[in-house]
N, C-alpha and C positions, 0 to 999 in steps of 0.2 A: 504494500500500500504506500502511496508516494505521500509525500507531507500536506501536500494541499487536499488530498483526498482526489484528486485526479483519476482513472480510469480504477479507480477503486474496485476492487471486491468482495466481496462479504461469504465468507465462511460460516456454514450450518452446520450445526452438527445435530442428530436428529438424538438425541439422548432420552430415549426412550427405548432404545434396543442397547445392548453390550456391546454391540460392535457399528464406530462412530458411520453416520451413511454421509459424506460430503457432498452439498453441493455448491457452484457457483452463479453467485444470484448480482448483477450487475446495477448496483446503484447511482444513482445519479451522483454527479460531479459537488465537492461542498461547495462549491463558487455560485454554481446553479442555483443551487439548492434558496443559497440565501438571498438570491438575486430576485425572488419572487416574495420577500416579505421587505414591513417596512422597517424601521431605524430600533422601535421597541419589539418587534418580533423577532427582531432579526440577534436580538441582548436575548431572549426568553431562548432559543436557537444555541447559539455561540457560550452559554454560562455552564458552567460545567463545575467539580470539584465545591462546590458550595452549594446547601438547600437553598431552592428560589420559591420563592414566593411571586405569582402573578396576579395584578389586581384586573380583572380582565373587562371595563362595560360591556355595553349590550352591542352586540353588531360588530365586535370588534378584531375579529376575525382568531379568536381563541384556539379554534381547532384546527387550526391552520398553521397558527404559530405551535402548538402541541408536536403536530406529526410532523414537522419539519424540525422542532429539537431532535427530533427521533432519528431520523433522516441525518442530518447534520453529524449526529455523534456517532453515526453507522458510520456514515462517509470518513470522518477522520478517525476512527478505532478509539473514539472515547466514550462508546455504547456498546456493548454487544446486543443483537435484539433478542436474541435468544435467551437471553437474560433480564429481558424487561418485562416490566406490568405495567399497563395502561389502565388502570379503575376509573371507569363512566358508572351513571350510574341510568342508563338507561339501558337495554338491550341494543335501542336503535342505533344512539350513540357512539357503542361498541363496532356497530356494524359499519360506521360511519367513518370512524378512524382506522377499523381495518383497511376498507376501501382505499382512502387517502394516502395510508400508507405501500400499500401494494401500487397504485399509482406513480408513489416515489420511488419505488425498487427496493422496498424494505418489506422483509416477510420474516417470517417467527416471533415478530412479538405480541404476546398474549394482552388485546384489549377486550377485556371481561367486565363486567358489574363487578361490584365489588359483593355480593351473595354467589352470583356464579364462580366467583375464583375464591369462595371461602369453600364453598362446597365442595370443588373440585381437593382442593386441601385436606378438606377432613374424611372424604368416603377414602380416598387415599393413605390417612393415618389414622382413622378412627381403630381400625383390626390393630395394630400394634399397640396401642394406646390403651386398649380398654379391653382386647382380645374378644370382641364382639364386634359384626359390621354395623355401621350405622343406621340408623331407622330411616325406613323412607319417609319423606319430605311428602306431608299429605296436602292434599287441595281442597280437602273439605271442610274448612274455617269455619263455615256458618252452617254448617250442620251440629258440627262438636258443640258452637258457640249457643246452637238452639238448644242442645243437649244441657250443656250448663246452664241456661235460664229457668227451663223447665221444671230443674233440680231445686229451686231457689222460689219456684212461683213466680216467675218474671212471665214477659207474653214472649213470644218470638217472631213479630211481626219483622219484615225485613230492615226497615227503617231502622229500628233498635238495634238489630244485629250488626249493622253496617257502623252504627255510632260504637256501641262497643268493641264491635272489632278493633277500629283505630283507637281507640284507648289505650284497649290492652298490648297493642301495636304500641303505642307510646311509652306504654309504661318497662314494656322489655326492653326496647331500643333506648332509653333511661336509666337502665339497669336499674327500675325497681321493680322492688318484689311482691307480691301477692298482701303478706302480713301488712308491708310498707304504705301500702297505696293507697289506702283512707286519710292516716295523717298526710302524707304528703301532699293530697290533692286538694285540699285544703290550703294550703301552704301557695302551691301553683293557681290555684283558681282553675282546678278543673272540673267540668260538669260534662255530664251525660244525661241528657235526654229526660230530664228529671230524676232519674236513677239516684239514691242517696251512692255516696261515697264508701260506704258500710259495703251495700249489696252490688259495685262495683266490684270490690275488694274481694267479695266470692265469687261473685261469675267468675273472675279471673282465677281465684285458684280452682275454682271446678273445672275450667276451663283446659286447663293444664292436668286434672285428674284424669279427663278423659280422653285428653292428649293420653297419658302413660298407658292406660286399659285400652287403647288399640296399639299401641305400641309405634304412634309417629312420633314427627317432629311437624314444626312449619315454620315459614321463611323467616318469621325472627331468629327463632330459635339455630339457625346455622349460622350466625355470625356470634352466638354466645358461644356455642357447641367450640367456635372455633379460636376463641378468645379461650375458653378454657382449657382446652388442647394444648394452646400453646404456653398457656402459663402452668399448669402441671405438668409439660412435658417439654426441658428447656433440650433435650437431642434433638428432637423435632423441629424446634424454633430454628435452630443453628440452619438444618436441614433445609428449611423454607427460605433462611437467609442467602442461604448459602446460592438457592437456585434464582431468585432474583435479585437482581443485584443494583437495579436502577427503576425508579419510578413516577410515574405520571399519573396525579388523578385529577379528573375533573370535579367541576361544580362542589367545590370545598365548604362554599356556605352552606350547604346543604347535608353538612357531614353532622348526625348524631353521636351521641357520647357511645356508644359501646362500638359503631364505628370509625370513630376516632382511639377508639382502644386496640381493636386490632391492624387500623395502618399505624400506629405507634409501634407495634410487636413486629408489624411485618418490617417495618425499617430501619427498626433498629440505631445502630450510632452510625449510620452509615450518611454521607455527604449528598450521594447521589437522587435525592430526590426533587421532584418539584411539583406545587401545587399549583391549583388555577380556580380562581373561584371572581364572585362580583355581591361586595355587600350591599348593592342595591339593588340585589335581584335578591335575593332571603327572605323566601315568601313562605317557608313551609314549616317557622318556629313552633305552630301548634302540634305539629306531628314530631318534634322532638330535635329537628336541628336548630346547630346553633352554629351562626355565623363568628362567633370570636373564635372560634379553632382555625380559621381564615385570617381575622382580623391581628393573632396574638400570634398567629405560628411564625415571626419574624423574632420574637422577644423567647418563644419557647424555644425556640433552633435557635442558636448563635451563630453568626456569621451568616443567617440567609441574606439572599441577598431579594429585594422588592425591586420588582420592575411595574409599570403600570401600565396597560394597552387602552389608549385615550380616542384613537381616530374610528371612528363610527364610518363602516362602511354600506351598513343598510341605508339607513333614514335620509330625508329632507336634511337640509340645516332647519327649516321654518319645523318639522317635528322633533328636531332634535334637543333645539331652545327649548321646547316646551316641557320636553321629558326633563331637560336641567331645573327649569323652573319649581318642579311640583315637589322635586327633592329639596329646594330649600323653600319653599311659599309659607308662610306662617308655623316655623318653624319652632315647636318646645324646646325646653332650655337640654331636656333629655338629648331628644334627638340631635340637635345643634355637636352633642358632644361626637355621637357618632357618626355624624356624615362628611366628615373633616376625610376620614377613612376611606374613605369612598375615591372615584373618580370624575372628573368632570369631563363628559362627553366632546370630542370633536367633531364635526361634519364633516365629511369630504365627497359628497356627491352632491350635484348639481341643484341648483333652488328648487322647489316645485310651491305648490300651493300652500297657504296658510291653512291649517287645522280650522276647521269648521264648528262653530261651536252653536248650538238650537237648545231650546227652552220649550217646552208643547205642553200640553192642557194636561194629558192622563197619557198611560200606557199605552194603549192603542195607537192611539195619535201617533205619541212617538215613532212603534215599531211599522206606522205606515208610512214616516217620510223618511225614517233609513229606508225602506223600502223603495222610495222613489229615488230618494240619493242613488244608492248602490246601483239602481237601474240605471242614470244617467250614467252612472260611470262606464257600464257594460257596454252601450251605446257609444261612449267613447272607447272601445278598442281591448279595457282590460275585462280579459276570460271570466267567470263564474269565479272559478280554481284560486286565483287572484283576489278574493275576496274574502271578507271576515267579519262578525260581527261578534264584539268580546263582553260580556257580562256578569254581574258579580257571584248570583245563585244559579242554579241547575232552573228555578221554578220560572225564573225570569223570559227565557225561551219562549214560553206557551204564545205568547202574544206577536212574537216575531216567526214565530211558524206561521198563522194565521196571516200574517199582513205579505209576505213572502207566498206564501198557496196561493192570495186572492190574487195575486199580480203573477203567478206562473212563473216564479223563481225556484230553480231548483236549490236545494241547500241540503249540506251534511250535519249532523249534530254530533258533534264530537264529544264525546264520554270520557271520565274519569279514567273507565277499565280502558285495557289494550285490546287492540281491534280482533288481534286471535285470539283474544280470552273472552270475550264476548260468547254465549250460550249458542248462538245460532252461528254463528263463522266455526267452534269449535263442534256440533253437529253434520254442517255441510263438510269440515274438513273428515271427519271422520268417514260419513258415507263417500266420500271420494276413495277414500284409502280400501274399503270394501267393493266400491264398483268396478275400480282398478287391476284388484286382485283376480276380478270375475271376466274384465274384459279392457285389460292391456291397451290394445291396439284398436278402439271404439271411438268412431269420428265425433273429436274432443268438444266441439261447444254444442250439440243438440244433445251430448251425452250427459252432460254438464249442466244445459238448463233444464234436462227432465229432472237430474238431481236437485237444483236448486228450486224447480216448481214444486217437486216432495216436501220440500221446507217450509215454501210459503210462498217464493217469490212468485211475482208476477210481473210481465212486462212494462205495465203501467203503474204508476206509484198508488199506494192508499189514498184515499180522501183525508182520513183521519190525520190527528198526529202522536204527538206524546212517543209511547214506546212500541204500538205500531209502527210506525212512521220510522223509527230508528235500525228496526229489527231489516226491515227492507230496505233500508239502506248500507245497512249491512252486507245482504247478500246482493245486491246491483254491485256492490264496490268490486266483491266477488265475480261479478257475471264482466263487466267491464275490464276486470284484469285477466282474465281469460281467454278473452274474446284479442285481447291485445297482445296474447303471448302466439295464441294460434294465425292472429294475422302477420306477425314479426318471423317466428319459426316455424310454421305450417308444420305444428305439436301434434300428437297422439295427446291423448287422453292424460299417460301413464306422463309424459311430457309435462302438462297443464299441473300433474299433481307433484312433481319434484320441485317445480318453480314456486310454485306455493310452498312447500315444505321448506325450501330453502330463503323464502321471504317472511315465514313464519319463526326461522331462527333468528333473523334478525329482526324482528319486529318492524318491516319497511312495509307499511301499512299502505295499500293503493290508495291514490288519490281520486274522486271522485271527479266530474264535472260542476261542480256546485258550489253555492258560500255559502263557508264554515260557518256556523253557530259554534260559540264554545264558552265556555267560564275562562275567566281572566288566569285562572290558578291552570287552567288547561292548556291555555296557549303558549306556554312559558317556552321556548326553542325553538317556536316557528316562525314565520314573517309572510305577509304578504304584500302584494303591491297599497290596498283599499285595506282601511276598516276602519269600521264606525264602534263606538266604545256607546253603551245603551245604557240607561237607568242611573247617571252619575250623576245620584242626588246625595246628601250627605247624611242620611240615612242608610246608605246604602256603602259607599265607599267615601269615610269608612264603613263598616257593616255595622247595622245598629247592633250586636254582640259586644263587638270591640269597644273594651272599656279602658284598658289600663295602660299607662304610657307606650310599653315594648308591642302590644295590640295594636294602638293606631300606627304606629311607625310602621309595620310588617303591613298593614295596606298602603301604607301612603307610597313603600316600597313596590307593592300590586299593582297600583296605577301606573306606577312608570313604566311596567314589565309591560302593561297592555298598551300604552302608547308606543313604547317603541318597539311591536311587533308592524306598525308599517312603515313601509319604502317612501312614499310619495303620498298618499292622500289620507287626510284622518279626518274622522266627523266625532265631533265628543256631542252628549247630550242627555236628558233628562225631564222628565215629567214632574209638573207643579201637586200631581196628586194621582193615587192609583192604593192598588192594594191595602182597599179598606181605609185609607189613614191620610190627611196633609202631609207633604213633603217640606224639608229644610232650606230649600234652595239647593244650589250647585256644591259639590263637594266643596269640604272646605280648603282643598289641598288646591285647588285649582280657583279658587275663588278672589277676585281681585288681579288675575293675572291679564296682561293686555293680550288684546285678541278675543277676551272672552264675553265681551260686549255685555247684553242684555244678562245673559246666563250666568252671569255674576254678583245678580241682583242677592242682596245678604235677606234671612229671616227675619221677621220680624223680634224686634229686642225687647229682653225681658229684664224686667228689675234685677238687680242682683240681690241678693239675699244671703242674709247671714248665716252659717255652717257653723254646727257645731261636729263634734267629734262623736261616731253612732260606735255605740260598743254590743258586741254580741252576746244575745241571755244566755247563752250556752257556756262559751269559755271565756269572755268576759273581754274580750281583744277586738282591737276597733277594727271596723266594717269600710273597707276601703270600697269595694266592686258595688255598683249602680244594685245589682240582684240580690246582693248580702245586705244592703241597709234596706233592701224591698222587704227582704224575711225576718229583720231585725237577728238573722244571725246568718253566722258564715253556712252556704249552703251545702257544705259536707259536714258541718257539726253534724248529729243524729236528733232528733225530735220524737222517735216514735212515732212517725209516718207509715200509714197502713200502706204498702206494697202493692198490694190488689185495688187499692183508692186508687193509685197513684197511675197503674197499668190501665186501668180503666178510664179513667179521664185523657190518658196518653190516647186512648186509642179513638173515643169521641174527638178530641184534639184533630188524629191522623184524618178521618172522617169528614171534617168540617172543612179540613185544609184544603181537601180535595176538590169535596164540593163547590167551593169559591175557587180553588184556582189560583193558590196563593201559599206560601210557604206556613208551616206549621204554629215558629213562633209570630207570624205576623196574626194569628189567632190569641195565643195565649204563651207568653215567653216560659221558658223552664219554671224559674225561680215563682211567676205570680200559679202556676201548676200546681207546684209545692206546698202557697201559700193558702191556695184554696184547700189544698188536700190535710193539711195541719188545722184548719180550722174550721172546715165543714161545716159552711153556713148554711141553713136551710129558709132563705128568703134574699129578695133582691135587696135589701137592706142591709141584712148581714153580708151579701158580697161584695158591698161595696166597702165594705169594710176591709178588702184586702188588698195589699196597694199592689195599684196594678188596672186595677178594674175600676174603669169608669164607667161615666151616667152610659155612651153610648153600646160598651162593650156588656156592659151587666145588661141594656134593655134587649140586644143582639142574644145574648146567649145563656142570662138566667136561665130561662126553664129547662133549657139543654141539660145545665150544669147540677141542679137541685135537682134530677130525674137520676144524674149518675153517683148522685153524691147519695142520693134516698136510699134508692136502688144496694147501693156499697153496703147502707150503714142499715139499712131496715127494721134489723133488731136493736138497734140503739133508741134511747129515751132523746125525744126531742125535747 
């Protein structure tokens, strides 16, 4: 190998057989290499011998500067790839730097999840280790998790399971424990679905009971499994050391504590690593990351070295300003501390339009002049595919389905789950794999869409929408990428079903012809040319939830991640009233800023009033959260709340939510739930006694409420 990295080669060695298998794999030139980043990718590239730390914004071409470090230290012999780990934390992501890098002439480095290369870790030492193979890794969460409620008298409706799942998701990836998790959540401020804290605390360890009585594991549980592995067993450690020896992870603010525990183990005291992360992207603190292991890893490693990636190569400068704006707009003294940390964006693509900012009567309204927006634009030039409409809640949608049908806009609604995990994509894939076996060589798209008319599909879309409506757009995604392999490869059937299988490893999810619907939390790593941002009222973002200093910060962080998922055109906007309730005006994070004309207009002001200090009748310690001074105590204290009151009005709650068409606490918030359920009034007078409930909501849903409470309580002396 020459010193410049010149007509370089790169040596395999395929170390998984005893006897080495050599090959020559021809990478590109380091000259080249670097000739294609800028001045700070080109430092994140060139830094070697020291941990680096990258502050990366949005757009800023991160994965790019990543796979050409990669590249770079192939080319000069200061990387072996064979000895590197790339930890993304998406599947796609993984798939996305494999690409890039095989692109470069770089191949054997292992870019994995950071769960897929823990796993692959421990089914490999778990037999030494324990002298037992590892449990398999079960997929049936919310069965076990129905199993544990049932145990306890909880309901199991899916709504509940869904909230508890991520709980208990939270509180492993925490590393807390079962015993722990009453007091601590208390401490955190955390609630479930009005579930006291107590009988969280057992779901969860039932939870884990019935874990052990089938004898699995689940996906939290492989990065404990493998944190304990390596701390009980330090030959092993050495071992995993020893075989990689250089590291890259992505999206670092999004690193929780027990995965910050095992890339600690896996790296050891070694120089060789570098993160990349963006702490104005750290959106997902309620699920248990924590962006200081980003912001601190410069003070915890000595000698890192901080590089910062500033130049924005997606956005407008005119969207660009505005994303800089909302990071500092009325700024708390908290926040102020921490967005010093941060980065301030550059532009470098050409001007385009000023963000759009509208103000509209109600819901409706709203989601019918995105609708014409987004038309006009389509009419100018940019595709369906091209477009996006980003939003705070899942319930928010309903109304933009509707205004989108009437006008003959096709659109996708992009879901939390992954697209092959989805119930009907993961059926169709399966009867593929059986039709296949039966008939190999069967002319692949009439074969295909008798399979997917078995499921459901049909050529014209539902009238309907909701989870109709998604379910079939599922399988079209399916028929579309099919139809597109057999037009490109003139495939067999058996053909159609390896390309899937092999787009199912990487999670490369087909694109549709459509615009995206999606939550603001959803969009986080895409971009498109258009998107219009809906419902940006300050009830909303931030989320009326959001109470407590590090709460608002983690949206106001939200908004900036959904503005700068566009290129060139953005419509921000919001409704003076809708769902049941006045609206606040325009977020407040965005309020006052130029550009935003009318839709800036402030709420109207209210006297201030003098605060005293609320202490809790339980343990006696003051009531910080807006929901804890509703109940006059902290709402994981225990009160001796009946559990079947509590399931029961949850599910009149679910019931009514539906009915209107409207998210569940914009019915009845947790805590005023609780309040009814602790004091079971039996007249419109007594519920107005619970705070929470006003003249409008007690005349709305009294007799609902005293039918479920009678109902509960029957044999009780009124």
């Amino acid at each position: 190998m020459t010193a410049d990295g010149t007509h370089a080669e790169q040596t395999i060695v395929n170390l998984s057989v005893r006897v080495p298998m050599v090959i020559a794999v021809r990478t590109q030139p380091a000259d080249v290499i670097l000739a294609a980043l800028d001045p700070e990718q080109a430092k994140v590239a060139k830094t070697f011998d020291v941990p680096v730390c990258v502050i990366a914004g949005a757009g800023t071409g991160k994965t790019r500067a990543l796979t050409h470090r990669i590249a770079y230290g192939a080319a000069t012999g200061k990387l072996n790839p064979r000895r590197t780990l790339a930890v993304t934390f998406t599947t796609k992501a993984a798939g996305t730097m494999k690409g890039r890098l095989a692109d470069l002439g770089v191949v054997g480095v292992q870019a994995r999840t950071i769960h897929s290369a823990a796993l692959r870790q421990i089914k490999f030492f778990w037999p030494r280790a324990y002298n037992c193979e590892l449990p398999p890794v079960s997929e049936a969460r919310f069965s076990m998790l129905a199993e544990a409620t049932r145990r306890i008298g909880l309901g199991s409706d899916k709504a509940l399971l869904r909230d508890l799942s991520a709980e208990i998701s939270w509180a492993k990836v925490s590393n807390v424990s079962c015993d722990d998790y009453a007091a601590l959540a208390r401490t955190e401020g955390r609630v479930v679905a009005g579930v006291s804290a107590t009988d969280v605390g057992r779901v969860f360890a039932g939870y884990e009971a019935v874990k052990r009585e089938r004898c699995v594991i689940d996906l939290d549980d492989i990065l404990l499994c493998a944190v304990a592995m390596m701390v009980q067993h330090r030959d092993i450690t050495a071992e995993i050391r020893a075989r990689y020896q250089h590291f890259v992870v992505d999206e670092y603010q999004d690193v929780s504590p027990i995965q910050h525990r095992l890339l600690e183990l896996w790296f050891g005291d070694r120089n060789d690593v570098c993160v990349v992360g963006d702490p104005h992207q750290a959106i997902h603190s309620y699920a248990g990351a924590r962006a200081d292991y980003l912001l601190d890893f410069v003070t915890d490693h000595p000698g890192t070295k901080r590089i910062d990636l500033v130049r924005n190569y997606r956005s407008s400068p005119e969207i660009i300003r505005l994303a800089n704006e909302v990071l500092v707009n009325r700024l708390s003294s908290e926040e102020a501390a921490e967005h010093g940390r941060g980065v301030n964006l550059v532009a470098r693509r050409p001007s385009g339009p000023e963000p759009v900012f509208q103000v509209l009567g109600d819901d409706s309204t709203e989601a019918s002049a995105i609708a014409m927006w987004i038309e006009s634009r389509h009419a100018a030039g940019i595709p369906w595919s091209e477009i996006a409409i980003l939003y705070r809640i899942n319930s928010q949608a309903a109304h933009l389905e509707a205004a989108l049908s009437e006008r003959s806009i096709p659109y996708l609604v992009r879901g939390s789950e992954r697209f092959y995990d989805r119930p009907e994509v993961r059926r169709a894939m399966d009867a593929l794999a059986r039709l296949v076996a039966d008939e190999p060589d069967a002319d692949a798209l009439p074969a295909f869409d008798r399979l997917l008319a078995a499921q459901g599909w049909t050529a014209t879309p539902p009238q309907g929408e909701g989870e109709l409506r998604q379910r079939w757009e599922s399988l079209q995604a399916l028929h579309d990428l099919a139809a597109s392999i057999v037009d490109k490869e003139k495939a067999r059937l058996a053909d159609v079903a390896a390309v899937l299988s092999r787009r199912n490893a990487t999670q490369e999810v087909p694109v549709g012809e459509g615009v995206t619907l999606a939550t603001l939390h959803a969009s986080k790593g895409l971009e498109w040319d258009v998107v219009a941002l809906y419902g940006m009222s300050d009830d909303m973002v931030p989320f009326i939830m959001a109470e407590t200093p590090a709460e608002i910060a983690s949206e106001r962080r939200l908004l900036h991640v959904g503005i700068t998922r566009a290129r060139r055109d953005l419509w921000v906007s919001y409704s003076w009233s809708g769902s049941n309730r006045d609206r606040q005006g325009i977020s407040r994070f965005l309020r006052g800023l130029s550009g935003a004309g009318e839709a800036s207009n402030k709420p109207p002001r209210h006297r201030r009033r003098r605060t005293t200090v609320a202490r809790c009748s339980v343990c006696g310690e003051a009531l910080m959260a807006g929901r804890d001074r509703k109940l006059g105590h902290h709402i994981a204290c225990e009160v001796g709340v009946d559990p079947a009151l509590v399931e029961r009005l949850r599910e009149w709650r679910s019931g009514r939510a539906e009915t209107d068409r409207v998210p569940a606490f914009v019915i009845l918030t947790d805590a005023t739930l609780l309040g009814i359920a602790e004091n079971r009034p039996y007249s419109v007078e007594g519920l107005l006694q619970v705070p929470g409930i006003g003249r409008r909501k007690a005349d709305l849903y009294a007799a609902d409420l005293i039918k479920v409470l009678h109902d509960a309580s029957s044999g009780d002396q009124q």
